[in-house]
KOLTILO-479318 format. One record per residue: x, y, z negated of N, C-alpha, C in turn; residue number from 1. Coordinates in Angstrom, 2 decimals. Layout:
<rs>
[r [X,Y,Z],[X,Y,Z],[X,Y,Z],NUM] ...
</rs>
This chain:
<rs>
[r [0.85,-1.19,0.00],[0.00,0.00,0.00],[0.88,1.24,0.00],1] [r [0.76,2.07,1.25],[1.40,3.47,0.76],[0.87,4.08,0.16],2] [r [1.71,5.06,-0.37],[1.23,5.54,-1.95],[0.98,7.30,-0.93],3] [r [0.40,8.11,-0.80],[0.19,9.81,-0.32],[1.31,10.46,-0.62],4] [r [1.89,10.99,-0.04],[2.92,12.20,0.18],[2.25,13.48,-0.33],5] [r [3.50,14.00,-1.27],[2.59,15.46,-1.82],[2.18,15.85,-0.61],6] [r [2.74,16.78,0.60],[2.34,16.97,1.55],[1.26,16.61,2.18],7] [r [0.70,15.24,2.08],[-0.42,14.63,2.65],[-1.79,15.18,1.85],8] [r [-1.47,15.37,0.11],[-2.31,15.44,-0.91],[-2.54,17.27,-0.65],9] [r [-1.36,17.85,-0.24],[-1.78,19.47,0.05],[-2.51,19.70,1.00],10] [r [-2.52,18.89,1.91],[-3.06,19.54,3.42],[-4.67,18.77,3.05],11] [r [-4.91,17.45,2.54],[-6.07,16.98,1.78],[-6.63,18.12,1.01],12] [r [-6.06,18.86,0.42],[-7.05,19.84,-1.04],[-7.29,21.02,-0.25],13] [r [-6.18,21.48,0.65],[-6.75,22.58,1.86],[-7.52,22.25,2.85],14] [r [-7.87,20.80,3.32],[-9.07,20.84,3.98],[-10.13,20.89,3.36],15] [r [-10.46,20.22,1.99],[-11.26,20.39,1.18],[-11.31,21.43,0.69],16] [r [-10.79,22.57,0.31],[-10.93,23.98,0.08],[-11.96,24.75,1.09],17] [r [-11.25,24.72,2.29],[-11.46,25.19,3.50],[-13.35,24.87,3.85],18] [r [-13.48,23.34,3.51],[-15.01,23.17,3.88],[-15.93,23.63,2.80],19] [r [-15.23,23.97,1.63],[-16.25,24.58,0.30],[-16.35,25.96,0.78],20] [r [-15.39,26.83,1.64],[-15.05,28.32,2.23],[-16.26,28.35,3.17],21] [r [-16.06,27.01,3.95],[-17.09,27.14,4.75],[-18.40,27.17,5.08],22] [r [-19.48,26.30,4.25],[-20.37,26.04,3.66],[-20.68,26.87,3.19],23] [r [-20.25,28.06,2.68],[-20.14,29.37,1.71],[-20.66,30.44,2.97],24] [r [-19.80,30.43,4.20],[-19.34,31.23,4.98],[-20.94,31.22,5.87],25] [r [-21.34,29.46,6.63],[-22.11,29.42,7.17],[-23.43,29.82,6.87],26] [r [-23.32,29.47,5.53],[-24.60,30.17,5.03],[-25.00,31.34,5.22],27] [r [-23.54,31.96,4.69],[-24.18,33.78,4.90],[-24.27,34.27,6.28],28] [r [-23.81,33.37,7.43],[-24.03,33.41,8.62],[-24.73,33.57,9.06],29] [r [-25.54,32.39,8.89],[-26.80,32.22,9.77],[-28.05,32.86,9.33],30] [r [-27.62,33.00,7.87],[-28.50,33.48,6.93],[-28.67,35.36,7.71],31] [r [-27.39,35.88,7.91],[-27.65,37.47,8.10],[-27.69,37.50,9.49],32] [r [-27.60,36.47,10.34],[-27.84,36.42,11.87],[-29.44,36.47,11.95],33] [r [-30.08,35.61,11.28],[-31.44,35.39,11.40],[-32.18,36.74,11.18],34] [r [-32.26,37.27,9.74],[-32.39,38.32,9.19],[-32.16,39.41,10.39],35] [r [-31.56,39.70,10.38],[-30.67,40.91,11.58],[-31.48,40.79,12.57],36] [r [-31.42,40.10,12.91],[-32.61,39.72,14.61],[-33.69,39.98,14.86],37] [r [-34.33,39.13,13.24],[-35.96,39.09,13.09],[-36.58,40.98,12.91],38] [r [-35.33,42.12,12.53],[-35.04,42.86,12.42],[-35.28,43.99,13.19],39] [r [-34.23,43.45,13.95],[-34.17,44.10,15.24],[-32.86,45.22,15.21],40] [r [-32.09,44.55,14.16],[-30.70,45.18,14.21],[-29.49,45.43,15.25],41] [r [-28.87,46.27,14.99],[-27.69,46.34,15.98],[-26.56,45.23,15.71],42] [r [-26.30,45.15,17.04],[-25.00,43.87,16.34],[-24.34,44.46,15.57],43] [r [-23.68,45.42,15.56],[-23.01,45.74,14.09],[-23.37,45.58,12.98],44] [r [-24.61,45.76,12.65],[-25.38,45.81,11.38],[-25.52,44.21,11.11],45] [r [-25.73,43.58,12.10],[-26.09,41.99,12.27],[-24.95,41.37,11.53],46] [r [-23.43,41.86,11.68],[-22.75,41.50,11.67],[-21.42,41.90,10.27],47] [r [-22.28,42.92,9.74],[-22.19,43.59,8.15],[-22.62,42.70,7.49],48] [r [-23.91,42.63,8.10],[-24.85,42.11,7.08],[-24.33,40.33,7.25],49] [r [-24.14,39.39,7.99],[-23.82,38.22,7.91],[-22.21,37.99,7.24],50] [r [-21.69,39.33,7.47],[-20.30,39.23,6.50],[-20.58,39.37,4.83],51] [r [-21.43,40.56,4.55],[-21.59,40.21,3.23],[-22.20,38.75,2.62],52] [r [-23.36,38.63,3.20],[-23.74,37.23,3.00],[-22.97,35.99,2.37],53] [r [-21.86,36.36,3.79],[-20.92,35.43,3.89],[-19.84,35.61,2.75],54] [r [-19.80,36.30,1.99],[-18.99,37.05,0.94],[-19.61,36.44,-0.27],55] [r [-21.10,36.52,-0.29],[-21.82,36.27,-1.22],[-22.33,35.00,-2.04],56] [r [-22.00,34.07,-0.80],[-22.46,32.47,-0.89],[-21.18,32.29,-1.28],57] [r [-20.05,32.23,-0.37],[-18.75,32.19,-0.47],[-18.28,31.91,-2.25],58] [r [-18.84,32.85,-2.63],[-18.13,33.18,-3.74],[-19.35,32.49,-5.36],59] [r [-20.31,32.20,-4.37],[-21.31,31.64,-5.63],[-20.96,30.58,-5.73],60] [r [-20.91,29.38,-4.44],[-20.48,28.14,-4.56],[-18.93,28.09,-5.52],61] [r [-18.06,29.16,-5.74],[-17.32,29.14,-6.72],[-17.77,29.35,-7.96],62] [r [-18.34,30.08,-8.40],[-18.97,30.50,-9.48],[-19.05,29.92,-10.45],63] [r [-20.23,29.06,-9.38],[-21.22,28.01,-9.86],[-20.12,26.93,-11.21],64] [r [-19.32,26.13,-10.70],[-18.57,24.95,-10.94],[-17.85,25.64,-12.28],65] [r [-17.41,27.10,-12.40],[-16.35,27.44,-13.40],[-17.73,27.51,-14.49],66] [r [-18.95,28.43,-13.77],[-19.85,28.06,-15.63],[-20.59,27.31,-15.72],67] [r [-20.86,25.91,-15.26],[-20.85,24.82,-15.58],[-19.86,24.43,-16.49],68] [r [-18.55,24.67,-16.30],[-17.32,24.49,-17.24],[-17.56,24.87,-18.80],69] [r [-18.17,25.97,-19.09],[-18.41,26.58,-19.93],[-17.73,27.45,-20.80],70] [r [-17.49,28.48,-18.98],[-17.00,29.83,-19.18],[-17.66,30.59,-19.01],71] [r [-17.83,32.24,-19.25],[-18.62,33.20,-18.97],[-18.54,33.87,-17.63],72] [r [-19.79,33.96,-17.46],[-19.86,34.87,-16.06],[-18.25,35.79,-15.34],73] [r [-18.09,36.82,-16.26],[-16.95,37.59,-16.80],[-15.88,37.07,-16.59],74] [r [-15.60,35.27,-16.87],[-14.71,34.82,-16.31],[-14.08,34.24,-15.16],75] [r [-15.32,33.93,-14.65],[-15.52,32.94,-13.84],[-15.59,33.70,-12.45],76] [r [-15.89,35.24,-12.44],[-15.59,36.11,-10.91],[-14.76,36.49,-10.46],77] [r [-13.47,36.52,-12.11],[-12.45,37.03,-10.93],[-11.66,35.61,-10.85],78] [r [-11.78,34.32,-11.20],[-11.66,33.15,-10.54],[-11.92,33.06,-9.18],79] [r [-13.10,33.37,-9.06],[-13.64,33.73,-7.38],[-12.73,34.16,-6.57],80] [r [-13.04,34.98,-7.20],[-12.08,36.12,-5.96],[-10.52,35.86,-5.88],81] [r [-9.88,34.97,-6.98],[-8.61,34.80,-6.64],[-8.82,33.84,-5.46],82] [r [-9.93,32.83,-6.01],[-9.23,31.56,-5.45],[-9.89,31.99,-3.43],83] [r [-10.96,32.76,-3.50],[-11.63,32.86,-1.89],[-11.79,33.97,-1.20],84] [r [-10.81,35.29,-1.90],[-10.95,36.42,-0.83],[-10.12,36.16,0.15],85] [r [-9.24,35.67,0.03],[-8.25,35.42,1.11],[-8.84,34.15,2.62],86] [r [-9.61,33.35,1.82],[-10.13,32.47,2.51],[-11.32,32.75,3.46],87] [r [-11.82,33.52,2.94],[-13.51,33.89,3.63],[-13.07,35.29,4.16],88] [r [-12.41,35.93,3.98],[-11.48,37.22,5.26],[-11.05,36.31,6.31],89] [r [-10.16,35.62,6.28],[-9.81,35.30,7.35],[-10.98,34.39,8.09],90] [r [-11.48,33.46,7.64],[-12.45,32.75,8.28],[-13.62,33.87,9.34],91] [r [-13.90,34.50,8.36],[-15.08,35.64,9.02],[-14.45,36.55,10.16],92] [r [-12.85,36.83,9.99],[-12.48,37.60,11.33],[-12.39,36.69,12.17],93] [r [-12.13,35.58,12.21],[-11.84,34.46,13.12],[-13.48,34.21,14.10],94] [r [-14.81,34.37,13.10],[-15.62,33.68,13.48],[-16.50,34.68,14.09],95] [r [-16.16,36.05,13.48],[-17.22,36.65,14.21],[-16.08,37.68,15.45],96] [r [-14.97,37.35,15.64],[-14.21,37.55,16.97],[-14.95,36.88,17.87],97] [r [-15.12,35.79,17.59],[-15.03,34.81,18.85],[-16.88,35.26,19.09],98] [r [-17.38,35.09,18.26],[-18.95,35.82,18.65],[-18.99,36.96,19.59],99] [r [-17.96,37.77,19.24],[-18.16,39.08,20.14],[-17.70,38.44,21.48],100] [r [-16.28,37.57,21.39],[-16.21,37.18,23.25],[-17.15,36.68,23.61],101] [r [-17.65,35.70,22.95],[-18.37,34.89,23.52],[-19.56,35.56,24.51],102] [r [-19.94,35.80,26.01],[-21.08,36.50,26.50],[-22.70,36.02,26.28],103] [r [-23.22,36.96,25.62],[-24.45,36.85,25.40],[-24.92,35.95,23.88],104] [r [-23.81,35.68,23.21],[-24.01,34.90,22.29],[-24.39,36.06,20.96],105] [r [-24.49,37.05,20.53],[-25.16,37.71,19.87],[-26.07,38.24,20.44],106] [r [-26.64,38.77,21.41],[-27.80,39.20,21.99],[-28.62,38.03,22.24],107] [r [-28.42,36.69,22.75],[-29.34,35.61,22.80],[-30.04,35.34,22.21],108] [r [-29.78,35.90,20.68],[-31.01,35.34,19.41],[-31.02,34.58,18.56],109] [r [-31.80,33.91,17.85],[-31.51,32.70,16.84],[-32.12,31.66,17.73],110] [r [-33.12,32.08,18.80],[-33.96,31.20,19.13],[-33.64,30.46,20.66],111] [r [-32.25,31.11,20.82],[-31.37,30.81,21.77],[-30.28,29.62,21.74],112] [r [-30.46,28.83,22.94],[-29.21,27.46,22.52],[-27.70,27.90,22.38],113] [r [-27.27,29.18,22.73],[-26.27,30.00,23.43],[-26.22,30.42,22.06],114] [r [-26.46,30.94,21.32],[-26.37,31.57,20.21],[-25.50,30.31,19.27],115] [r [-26.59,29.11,18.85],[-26.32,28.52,18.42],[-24.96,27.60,18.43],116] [r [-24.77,27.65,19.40],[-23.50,27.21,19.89],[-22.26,27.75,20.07],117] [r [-22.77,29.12,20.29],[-21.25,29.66,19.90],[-21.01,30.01,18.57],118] [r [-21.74,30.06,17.56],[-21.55,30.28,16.41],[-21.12,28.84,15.95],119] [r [-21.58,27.68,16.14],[-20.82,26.11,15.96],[-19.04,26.41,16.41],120] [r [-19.27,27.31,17.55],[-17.99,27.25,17.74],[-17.08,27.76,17.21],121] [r [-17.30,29.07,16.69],[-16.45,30.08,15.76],[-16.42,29.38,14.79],122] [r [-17.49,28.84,13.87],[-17.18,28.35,12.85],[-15.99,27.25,12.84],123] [r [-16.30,26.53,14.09],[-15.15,25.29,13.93],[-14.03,25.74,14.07],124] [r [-13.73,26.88,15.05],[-12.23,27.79,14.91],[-12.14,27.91,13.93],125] [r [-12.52,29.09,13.04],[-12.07,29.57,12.23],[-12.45,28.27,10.85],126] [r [-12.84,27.38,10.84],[-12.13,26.18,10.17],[-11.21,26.13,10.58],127] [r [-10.73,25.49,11.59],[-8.92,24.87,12.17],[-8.16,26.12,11.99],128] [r [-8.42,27.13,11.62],[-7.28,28.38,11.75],[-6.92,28.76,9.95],129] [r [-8.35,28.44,9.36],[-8.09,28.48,7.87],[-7.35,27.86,7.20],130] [r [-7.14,26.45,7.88],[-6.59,25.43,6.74],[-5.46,25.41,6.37],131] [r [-4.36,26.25,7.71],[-2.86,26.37,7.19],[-2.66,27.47,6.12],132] [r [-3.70,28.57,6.37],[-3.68,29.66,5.24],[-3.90,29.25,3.98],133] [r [-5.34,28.40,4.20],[-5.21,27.51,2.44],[-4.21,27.15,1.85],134] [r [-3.87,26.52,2.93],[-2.67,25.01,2.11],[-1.40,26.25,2.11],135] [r [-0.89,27.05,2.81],[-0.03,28.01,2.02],[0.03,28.86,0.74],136] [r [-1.49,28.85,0.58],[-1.62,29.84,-0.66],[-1.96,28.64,-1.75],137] [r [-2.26,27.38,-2.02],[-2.60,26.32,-2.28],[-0.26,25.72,-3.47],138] [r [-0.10,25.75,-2.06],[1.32,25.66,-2.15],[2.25,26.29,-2.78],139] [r [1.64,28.02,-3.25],[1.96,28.91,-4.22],[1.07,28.97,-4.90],140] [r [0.35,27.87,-5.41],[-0.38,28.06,-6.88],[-1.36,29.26,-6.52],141] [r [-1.79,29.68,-5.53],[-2.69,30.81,-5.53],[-3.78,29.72,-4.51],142] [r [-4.91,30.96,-4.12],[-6.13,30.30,-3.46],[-6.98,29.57,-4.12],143] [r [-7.00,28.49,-3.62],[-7.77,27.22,-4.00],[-7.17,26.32,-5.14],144] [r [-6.40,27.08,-5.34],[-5.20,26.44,-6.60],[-5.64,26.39,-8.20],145] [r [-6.14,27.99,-8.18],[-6.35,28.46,-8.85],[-7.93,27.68,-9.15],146] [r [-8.53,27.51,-8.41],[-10.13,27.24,-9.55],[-10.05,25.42,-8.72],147] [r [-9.22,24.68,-8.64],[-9.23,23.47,-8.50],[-9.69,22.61,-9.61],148] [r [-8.57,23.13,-10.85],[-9.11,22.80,-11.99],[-10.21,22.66,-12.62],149] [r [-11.22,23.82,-12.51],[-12.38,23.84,-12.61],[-13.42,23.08,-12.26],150] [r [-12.82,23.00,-10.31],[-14.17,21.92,-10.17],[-13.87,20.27,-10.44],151] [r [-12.96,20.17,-11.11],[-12.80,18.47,-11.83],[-13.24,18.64,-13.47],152] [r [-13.88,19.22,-13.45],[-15.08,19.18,-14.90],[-13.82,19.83,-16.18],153] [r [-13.07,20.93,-16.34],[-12.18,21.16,-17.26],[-12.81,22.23,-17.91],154] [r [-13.37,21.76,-19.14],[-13.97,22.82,-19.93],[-13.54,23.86,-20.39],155] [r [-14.37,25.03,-21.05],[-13.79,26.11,-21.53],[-13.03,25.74,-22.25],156] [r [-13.40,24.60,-23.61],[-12.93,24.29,-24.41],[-11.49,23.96,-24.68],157] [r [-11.23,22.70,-23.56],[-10.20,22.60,-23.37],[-9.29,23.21,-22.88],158] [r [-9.51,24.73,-22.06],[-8.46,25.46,-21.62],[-7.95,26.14,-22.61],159] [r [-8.78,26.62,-24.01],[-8.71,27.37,-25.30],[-7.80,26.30,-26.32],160] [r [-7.99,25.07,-26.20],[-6.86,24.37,-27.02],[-5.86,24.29,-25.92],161] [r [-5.80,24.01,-24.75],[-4.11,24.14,-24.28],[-3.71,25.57,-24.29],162] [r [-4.09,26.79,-24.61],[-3.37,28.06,-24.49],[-3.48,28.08,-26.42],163] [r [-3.60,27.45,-27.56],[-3.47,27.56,-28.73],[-2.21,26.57,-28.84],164] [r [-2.31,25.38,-27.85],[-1.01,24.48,-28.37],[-0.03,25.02,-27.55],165] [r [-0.11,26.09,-26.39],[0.79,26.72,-25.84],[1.16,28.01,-26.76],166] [r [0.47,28.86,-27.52],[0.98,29.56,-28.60],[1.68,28.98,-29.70],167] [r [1.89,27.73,-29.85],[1.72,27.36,-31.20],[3.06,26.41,-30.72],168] [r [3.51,26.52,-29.47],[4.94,25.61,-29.19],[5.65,26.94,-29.45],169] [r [5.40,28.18,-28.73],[6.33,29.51,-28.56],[6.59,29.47,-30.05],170] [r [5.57,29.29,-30.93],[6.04,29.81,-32.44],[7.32,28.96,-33.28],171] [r [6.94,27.67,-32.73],[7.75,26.54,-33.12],[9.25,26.77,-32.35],172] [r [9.12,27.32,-31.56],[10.42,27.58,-30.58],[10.97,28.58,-31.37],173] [r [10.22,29.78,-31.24],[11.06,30.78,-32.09],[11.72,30.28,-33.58],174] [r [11.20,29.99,-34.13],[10.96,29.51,-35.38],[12.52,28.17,-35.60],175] [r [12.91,27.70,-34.59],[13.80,26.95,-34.59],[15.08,27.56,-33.84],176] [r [14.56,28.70,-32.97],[16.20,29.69,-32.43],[16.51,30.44,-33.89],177] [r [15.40,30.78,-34.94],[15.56,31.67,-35.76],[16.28,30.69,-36.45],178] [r [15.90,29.41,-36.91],[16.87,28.55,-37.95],[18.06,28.14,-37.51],179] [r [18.34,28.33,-36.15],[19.52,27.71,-35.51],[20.57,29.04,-35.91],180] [r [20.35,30.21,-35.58],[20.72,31.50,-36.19],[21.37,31.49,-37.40],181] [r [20.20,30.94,-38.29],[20.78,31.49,-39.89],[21.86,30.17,-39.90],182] [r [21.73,29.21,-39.06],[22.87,28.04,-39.78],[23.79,27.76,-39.56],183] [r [24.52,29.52,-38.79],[25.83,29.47,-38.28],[26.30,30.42,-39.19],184] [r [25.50,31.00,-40.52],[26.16,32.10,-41.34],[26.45,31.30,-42.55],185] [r [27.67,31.84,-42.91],[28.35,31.37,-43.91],[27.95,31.76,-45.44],186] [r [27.79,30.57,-45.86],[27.26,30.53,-47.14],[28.69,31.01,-48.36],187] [r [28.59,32.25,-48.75],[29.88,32.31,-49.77],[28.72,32.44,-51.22],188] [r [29.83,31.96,-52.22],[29.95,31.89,-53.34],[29.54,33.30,-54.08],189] [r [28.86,34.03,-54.97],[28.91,35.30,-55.81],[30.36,35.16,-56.29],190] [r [30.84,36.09,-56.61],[31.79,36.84,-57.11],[32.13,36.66,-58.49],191] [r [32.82,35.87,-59.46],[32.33,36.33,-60.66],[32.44,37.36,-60.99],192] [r [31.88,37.96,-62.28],[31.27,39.05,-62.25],[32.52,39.62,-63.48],193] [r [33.10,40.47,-63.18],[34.05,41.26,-63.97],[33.93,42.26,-65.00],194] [r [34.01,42.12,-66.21],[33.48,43.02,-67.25],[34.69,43.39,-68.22],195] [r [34.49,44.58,-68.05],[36.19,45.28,-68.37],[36.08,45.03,-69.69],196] [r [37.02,44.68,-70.79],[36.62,44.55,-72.56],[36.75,45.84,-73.33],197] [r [35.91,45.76,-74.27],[35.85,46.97,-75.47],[37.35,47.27,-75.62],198] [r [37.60,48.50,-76.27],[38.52,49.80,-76.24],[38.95,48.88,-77.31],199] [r [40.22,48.68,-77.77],[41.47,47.82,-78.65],[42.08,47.16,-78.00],200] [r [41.86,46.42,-76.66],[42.86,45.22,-75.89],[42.49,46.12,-74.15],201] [r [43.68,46.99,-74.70],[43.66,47.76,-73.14],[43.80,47.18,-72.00],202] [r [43.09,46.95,-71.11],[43.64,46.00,-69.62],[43.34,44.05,-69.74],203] [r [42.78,44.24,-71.00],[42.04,42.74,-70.61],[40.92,42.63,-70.00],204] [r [40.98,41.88,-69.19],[39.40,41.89,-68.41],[38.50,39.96,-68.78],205] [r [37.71,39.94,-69.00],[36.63,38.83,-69.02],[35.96,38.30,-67.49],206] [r [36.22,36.87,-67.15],[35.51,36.69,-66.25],[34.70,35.58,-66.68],207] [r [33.19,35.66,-66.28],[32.51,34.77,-66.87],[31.45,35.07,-68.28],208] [r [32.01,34.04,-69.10],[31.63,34.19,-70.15],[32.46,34.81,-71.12],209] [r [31.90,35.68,-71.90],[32.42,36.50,-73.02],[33.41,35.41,-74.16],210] [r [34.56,35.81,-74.64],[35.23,34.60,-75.27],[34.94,35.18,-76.95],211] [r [34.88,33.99,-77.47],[34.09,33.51,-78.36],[35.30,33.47,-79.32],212] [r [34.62,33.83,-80.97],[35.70,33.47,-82.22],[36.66,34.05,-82.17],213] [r [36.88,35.65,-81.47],[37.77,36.23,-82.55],[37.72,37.11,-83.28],214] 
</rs>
């Protein structure tokens, strides 16, 4: 049995990134294509409006998985946005480029086969054009890197005890450079203590204990 090559396992979590981007993406697609039409919008507006969308799903299907985890809202958006602004920018310039070449494929409609099809098509570009961007930002711990964790069920809980047993090594660390410190200083002896004697025995001095019986 071969065993997966990191490499094999990166370009695996960036295609899988890439189709959670996408799913996100199509939605707000078709979703602000339809809208826009039924409308009677300008393609520009058509095409605002299916980008925010696309911004909007994008980023819920992330959301979603971090507060399930049982983190707060608060936490869980700018998770979002680390792990899919980068992802759903590029996807959306990719997809709604190719809409504009494409002839007649935004003016055709929703109710058009031409429509439909070139938007299958952008989307599938700008899948195949996303996935090296993933798996690069994937590869620096950024992107999809970042809220991976999340969607394999990693609770709030448990992220709050690994950043307490991660405080609580730093202390132990310090705490042992500080003892390594003191146990290169030299331990001396007090001094005995010198006590000059009462006026009759000029220049005798006492060290210690006071002498006794005379």
């Amino acid at each position: 049995m071969t065993l997966p090559t990191p490499s094999a396992s990166l370009t695996r979590l960036a295609v899988t990134a890439t189709a959670h981007c996408l799913t996100g993406c199509a939605i707000g697609e078709i979703l602000g294509m339809v809208i826009g039409t039924a409308l009677g919008w300008s393609t520009l507006a058509i095409i605002a409006l299916a980008v925010a969308l696309a911004f909007l799903f994008g980023y819920a299907l992330t959301i979603g998985p971090v507060l399930r985890s049982g983190f707060t809202l608060a936490k869980a958006i700018p998770v979002a946005l680390a792990a899919d602004t980068v992802s759903i920018t590029v996807m959306e310039i990719v997809d709604n480029a190719i809409m504009l070449v494409i002839p007649s494929a935004m003016g055709a409609g929703v109710a058009n086969w031409v429509f439909w099809a070139g938007l299958a098509l952008a989307l599938a570009v700008a899948f195949v054009v996303t996935v090296p961007v993933n798996r690069a930002l994937i590869a620096r711990g950024k992107g999809h890197a970042v809220v991976h964790q999340y969607h394999h069920g990693d609770s709030a809980q448990e992220h709050q005890r690994d950043d307490h047993a991660d405080l609580s090594r730093q202390h132990c660390t310090a705490d042992e450079q500080h003892g390594a410190r003191g146990g290169h200083r030299e331990h001396r002896s007090p001094r005995p203590t010198v006590v000059e004697h009462p006026a009759g025995r000029p220049g005798q001095r006492e060290t210690g204990q006071q002498e006794r019986g005379e």
